[in-house]
KOLRO-735415 format. One record per residue (C-alpha): residue number from 1; residue in one letter; x, y, z. Coordinates in Angstrom, 1 decimal, always signed. Layout:
KOLRO-735415
  resi  resn       X       Y       Z
   NUM     a       X       Y       Z
...
//
This chain:
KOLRO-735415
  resi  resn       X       Y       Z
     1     x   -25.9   -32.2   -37.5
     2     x   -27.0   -28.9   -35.7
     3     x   -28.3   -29.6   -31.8
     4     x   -31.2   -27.0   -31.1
     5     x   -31.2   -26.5   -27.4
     6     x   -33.7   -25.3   -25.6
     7     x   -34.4   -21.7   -25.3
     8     x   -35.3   -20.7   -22.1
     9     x   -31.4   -20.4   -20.4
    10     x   -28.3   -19.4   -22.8
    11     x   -26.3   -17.6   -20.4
    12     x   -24.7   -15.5   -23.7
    13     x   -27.6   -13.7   -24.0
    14     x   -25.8   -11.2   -21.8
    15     x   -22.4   -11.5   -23.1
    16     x   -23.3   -10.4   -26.6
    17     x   -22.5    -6.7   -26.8
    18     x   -19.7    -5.0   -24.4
    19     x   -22.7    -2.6   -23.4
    20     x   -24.5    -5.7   -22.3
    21     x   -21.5    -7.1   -20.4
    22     x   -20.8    -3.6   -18.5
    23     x   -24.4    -3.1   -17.6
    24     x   -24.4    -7.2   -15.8
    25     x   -21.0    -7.0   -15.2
    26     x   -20.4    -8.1   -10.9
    27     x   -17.1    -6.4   -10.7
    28     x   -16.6    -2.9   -10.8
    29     x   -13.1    -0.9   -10.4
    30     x   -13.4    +2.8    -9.7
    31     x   -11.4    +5.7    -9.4
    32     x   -12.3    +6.2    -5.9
    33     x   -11.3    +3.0    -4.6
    34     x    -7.4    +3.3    -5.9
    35     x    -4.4    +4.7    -4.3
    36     x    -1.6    +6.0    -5.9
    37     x    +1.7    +5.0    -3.9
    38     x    +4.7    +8.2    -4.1
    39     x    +8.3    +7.8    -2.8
    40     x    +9.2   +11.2    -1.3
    41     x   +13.0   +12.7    -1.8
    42     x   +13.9   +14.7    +1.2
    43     x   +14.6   +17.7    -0.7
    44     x   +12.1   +20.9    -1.8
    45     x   +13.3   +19.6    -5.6
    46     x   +14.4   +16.2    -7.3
    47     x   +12.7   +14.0    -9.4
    48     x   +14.8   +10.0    -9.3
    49     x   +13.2    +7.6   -12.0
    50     x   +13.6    +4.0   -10.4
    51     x   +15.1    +1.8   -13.0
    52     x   +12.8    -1.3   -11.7
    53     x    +9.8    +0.6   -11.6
    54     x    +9.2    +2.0   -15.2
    55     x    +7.1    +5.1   -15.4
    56     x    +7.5    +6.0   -11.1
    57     x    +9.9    +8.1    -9.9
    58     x   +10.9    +9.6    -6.4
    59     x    +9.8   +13.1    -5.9
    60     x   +11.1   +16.2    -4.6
    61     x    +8.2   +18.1    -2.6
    62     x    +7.5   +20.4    -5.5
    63     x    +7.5   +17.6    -8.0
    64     x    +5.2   +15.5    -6.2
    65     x    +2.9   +19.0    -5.2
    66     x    +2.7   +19.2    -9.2
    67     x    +2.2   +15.3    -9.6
    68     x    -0.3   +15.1    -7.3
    69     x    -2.4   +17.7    -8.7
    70     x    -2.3   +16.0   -12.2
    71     x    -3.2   +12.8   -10.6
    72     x    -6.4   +14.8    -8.7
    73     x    -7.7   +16.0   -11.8
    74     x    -7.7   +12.4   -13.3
    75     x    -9.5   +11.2    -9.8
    76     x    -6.9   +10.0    -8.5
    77     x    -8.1   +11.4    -4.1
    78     x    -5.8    +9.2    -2.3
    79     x    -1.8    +8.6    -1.8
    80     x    +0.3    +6.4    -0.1
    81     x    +3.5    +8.3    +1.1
    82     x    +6.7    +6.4    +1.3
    83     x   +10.0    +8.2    +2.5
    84     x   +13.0    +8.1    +1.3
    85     x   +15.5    +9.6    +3.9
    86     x   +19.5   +10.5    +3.5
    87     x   +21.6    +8.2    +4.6
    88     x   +22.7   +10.7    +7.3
    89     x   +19.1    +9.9    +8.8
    90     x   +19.9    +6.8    +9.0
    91     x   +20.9    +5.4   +12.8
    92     x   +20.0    +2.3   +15.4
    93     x   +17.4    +3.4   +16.8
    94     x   +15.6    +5.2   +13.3
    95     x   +15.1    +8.4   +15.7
    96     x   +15.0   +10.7   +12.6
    97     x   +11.7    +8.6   +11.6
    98     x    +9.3   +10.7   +14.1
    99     x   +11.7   +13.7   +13.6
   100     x    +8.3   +16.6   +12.2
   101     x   +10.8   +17.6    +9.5
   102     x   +11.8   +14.2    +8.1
   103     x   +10.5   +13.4    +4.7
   104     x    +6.8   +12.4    +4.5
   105     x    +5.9   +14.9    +7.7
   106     x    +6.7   +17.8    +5.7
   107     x    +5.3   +16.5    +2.6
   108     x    +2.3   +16.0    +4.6
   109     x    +2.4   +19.2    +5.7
   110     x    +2.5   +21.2    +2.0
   111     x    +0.3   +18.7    +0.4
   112     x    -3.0   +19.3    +3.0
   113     x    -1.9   +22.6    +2.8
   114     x    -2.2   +22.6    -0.9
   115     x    -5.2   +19.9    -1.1
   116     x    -7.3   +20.1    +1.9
   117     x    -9.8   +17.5    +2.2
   118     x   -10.1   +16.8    -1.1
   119     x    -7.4   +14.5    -1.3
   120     x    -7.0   +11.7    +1.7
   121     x    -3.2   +10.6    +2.6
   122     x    -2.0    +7.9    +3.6
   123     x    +1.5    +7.4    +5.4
   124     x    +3.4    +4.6    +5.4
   125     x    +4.6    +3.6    +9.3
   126     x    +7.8    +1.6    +9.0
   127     x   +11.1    +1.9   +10.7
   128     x   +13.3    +0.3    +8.0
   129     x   +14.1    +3.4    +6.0
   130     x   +15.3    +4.9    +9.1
   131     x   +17.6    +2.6   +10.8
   132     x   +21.4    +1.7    +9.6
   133     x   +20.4    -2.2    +9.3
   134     x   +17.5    -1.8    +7.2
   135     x   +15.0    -3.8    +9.6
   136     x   +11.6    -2.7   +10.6
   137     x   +12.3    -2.9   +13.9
   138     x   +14.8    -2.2   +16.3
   139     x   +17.6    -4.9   +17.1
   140     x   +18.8    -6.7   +20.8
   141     x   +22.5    -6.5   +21.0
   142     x   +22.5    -9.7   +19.4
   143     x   +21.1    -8.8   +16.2
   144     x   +17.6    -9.9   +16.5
   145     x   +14.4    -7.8   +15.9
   146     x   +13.3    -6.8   +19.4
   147     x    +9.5    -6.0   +19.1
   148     x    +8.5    -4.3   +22.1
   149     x   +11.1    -1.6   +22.3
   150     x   +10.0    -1.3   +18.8
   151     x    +6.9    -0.6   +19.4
   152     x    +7.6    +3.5   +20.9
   153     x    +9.5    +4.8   +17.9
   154     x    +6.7    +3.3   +15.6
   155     x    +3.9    +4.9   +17.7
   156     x    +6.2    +8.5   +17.8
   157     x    +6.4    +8.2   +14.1
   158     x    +2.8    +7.6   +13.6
   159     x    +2.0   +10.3   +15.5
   160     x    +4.3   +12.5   +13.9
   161     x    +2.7   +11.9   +10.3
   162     x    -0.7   +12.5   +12.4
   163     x    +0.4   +16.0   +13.6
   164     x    +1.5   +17.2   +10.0
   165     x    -2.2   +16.5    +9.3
   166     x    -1.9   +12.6    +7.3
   167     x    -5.2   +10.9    +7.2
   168     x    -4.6    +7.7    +8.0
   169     x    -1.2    +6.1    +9.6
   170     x    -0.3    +2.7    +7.9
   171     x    +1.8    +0.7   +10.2
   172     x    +4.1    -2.1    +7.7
   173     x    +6.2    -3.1   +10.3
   174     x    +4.2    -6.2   +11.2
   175     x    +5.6    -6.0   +15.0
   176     x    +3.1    -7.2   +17.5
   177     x    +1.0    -5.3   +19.3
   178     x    +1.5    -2.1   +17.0
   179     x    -1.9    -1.1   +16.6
   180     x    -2.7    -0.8   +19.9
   181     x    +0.3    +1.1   +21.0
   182     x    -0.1    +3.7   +17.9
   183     x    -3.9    +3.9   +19.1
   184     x    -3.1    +4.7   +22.3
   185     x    -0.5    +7.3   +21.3
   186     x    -2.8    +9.3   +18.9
   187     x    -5.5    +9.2   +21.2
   188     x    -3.3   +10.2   +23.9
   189     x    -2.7   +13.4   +21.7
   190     x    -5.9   +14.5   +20.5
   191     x    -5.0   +12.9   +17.1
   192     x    -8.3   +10.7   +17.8
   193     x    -9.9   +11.8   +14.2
   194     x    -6.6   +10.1   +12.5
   195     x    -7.2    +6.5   +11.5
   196     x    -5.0    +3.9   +10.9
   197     x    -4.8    +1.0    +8.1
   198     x    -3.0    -2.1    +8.9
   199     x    -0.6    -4.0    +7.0
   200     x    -2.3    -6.8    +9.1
   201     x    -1.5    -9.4    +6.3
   202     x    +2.1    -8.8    +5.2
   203     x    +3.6   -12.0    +3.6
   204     x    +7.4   -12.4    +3.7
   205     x    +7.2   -11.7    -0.5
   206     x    +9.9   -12.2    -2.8
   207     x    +7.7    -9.8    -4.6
   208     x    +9.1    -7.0    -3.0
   209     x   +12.2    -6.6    -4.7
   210     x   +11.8    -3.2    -7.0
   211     x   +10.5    -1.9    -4.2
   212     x   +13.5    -2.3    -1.9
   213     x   +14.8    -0.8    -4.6
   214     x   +13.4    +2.2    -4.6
   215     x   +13.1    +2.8    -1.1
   216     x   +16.9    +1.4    +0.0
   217     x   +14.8    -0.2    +2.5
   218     x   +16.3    -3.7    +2.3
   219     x   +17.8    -5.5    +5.7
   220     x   +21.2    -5.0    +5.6
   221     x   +21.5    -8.7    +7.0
   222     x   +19.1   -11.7    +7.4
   223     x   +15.7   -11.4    +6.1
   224     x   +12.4   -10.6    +7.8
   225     x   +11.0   -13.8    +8.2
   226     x   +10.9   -13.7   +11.8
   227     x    +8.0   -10.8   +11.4
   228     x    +6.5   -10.7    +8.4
   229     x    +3.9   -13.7    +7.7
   230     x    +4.8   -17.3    +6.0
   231     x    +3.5   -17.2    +2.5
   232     x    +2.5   -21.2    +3.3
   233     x    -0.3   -19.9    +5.5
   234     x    -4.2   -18.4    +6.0
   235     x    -5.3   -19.2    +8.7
   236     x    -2.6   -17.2   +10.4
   237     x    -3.1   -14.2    +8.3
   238     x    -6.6   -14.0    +9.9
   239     x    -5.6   -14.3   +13.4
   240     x    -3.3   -11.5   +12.3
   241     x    -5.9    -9.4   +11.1
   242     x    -8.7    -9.8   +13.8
   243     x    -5.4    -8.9   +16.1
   244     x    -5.6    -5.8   +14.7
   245     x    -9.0    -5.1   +14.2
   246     x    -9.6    -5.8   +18.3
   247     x    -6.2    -2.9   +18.4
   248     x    -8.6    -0.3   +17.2
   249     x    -7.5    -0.6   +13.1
   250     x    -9.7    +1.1   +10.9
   251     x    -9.0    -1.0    +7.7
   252     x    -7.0    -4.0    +7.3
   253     x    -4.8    -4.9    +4.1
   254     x    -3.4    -8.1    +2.7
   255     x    +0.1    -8.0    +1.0
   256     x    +1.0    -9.0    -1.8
   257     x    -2.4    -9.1    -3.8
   258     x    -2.6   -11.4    -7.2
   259     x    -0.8   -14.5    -5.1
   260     x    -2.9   -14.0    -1.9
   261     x    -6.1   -13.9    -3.6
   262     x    -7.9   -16.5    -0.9
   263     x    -6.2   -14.7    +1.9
   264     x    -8.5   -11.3    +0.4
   265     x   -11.7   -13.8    -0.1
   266     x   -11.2   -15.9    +3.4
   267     x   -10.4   -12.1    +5.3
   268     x   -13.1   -10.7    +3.6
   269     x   -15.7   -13.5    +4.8
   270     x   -14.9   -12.7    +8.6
   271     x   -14.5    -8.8    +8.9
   272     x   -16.7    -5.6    +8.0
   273     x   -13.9    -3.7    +8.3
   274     x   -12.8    -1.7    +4.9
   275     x   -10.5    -4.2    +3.0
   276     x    -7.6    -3.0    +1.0
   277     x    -4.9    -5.4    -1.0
   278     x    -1.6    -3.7    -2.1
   279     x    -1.1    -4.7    -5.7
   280     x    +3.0    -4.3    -4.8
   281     x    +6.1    -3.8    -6.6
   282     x    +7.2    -7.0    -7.9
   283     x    +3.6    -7.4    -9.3
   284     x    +3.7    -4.1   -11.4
   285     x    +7.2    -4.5   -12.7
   286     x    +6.5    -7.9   -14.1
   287     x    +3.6    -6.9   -15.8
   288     x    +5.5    -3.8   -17.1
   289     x    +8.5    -5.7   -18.1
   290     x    +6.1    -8.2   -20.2
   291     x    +4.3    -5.5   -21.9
   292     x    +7.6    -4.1   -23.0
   293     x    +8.6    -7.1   -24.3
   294     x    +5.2    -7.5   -26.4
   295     x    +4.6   -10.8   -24.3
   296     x    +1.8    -9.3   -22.9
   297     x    -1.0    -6.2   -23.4
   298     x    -0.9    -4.1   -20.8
   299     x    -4.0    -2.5   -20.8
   300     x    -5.8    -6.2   -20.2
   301     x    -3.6    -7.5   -18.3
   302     x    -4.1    -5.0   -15.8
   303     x    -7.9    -4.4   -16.2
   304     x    -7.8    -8.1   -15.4
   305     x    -5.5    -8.2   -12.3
   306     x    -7.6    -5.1   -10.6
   307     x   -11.2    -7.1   -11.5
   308     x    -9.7   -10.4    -9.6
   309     x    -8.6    -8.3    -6.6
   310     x   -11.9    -6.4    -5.9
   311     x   -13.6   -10.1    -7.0
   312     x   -11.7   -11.9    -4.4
   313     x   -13.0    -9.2    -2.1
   314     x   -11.2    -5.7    -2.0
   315     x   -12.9    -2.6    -1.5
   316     x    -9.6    -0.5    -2.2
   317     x    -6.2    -1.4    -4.0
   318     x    -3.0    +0.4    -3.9
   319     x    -1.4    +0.1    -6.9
   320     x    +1.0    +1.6    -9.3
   321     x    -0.6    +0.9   -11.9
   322     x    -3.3    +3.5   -11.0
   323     x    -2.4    +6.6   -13.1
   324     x    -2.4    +4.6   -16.2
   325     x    -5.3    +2.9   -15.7
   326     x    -7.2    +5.8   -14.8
   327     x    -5.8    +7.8   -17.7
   328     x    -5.9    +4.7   -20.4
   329     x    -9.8    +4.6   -19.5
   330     x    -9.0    +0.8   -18.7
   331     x   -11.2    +1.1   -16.0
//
């Protein structure tokens, strides 16, 4: 027996057709709120494809010059510059990371020379690939992570990427009091225009993995638990983040995205500062390693994993995913 119901609310009404469903649909991914991470060789020429990171590469200047310019045309305008440094730049006290002609200044440097304005980058503040132990700070003479004589050499490196001409300066380092002292060193400069988007939220991930990978940035010894944020905790992420925000940070980021979902929603309910969620590694090399298997379709799953981190409350995700989805017309 048939139940007529009655007809004034069926909420399908608006489901019926995919036109219908795009035109009420309350989450929209763009082009223009993606970033496009790189991993920059220190040589003119190279191009490295990273085994745990299927379809991203390290890059040579040229290479990523000629990558970058692909990625433009799609509508991909923003990049997230990671360096990847010779072990010979590697010392105690990561003084080759504010060094102007260490990787990602002098990819800076021939990208806004090439680009201009019309493509904004981002530069990744960390002291990790630069230092022999593979922290992201400096270390006491008894091995732990000594944050406030940390805090120079990640303000010189800042404003190093600021003087090659990078957008915005992305401190990852999660020592405290960062913010300020980088603020304080641009301004100090004239570098007042150059703003800066903290990792204000970084979670001690086990999602990082590929990523380590790629950047030989892992810790040598110990792990970082004693800087970067328990994943057990909120509450402590938005201290974190209104820390930063009272430093003089432009926009604030939660890391990793797709397991820190409420972290996005709760930050989101307390700042109107631009929010941005780093869809990292470990997240993108699961999906890809499921999609190869045929456990999973790639083009939904991601579709579906961008829509939940601009509905939790994102205005801009970093993610590797970004050329395909751009490309794939996913989005």
């Amino acid at each position: 027996m048939s139940i007529t119901l009655p007809g004034r609310k069926r909420p399908r009404r608006t489901r019926r057709t995919a036109a219908l469903r795009d035109l009420v649909a309350e989450t929209r991914v763009s082009a223009n709120a993606l970033v496009m991470p790189h991993f920059v060789l220190p040589d003119e020429h190279g191009e490295q494809p990273i085994a745990s990171m299927p379809g991203i590469s390290r890059l040579g200047r040229a290479e990523l010059l000629t990558q970058i310019e692909s990625d433009l045309a799609l509508g991909i305008r923003t990049v997230l510059l990671f360096g990847v440094p010779g072990p010979e730049s590697k010392g105690p006290d990561a003084a080759a990371a504010a060094d102007p002609q260490a990787p990602v200044a002098r990819a800076v440097r021939q990208i806004k020379a090439a680009f201009g304005d019309d493509l904004t980058v981002v530069t990744d503040v960390c002291l990790c690939a630069y230092t022999d132990h593979g922290h992201c700070g400096l270390l006491t003479a008894d091995g732990h992570v000594d944050n406030d004589s940390s805090l120079a050499p990640l303000a010189a490196m800042a404003a190093s990427h600021a003087e090659a001409g990078a957008d915005l300066v992305a401190p990852s380092d999660m020592m405290d009091g960062r913010v300020a002292a980088i603020r304080d060193a641009l301004d100090k400069r004239g570098l007042t225009e150059t703003a800066i988007l903290a990792y204000s939220a970084k979670f001690a991930s086990a999602y990082y993995g590929p990523f380590r990978d790629a950047a030989a940035s892992a810790p040598g010894q110990g792990d970082r638990c004693s800087y970067q944020m328990d994943p057990r905790n909120v509450e402590e992420a938005i201290r974190e983040a209104l820390l930063d925000e009272e430093e003089g940070a432009d926009l604030l980021m939660v890391k990793p995205a797709l397991a820190y979902l409420d972290v996005i929603a709760r930050l989101r309910a307390v700042t109107r500062l631009p929010l941005v969620a780093y869809n990292v590694s470990g997240e993108y090399s699961a999906v890809k390693a499921a999609a190869a298997a045929g456990w999973l379709d790639e083009r939904q799953i991601v579709t579906e994993n961008l829509h939940a981190i601009c509905r939790a409350g994102a205005d801009i995700v970093i993610t590797y995913h970004a050329r395909d989805a751009i490309a794939g017309g996913w989005i």
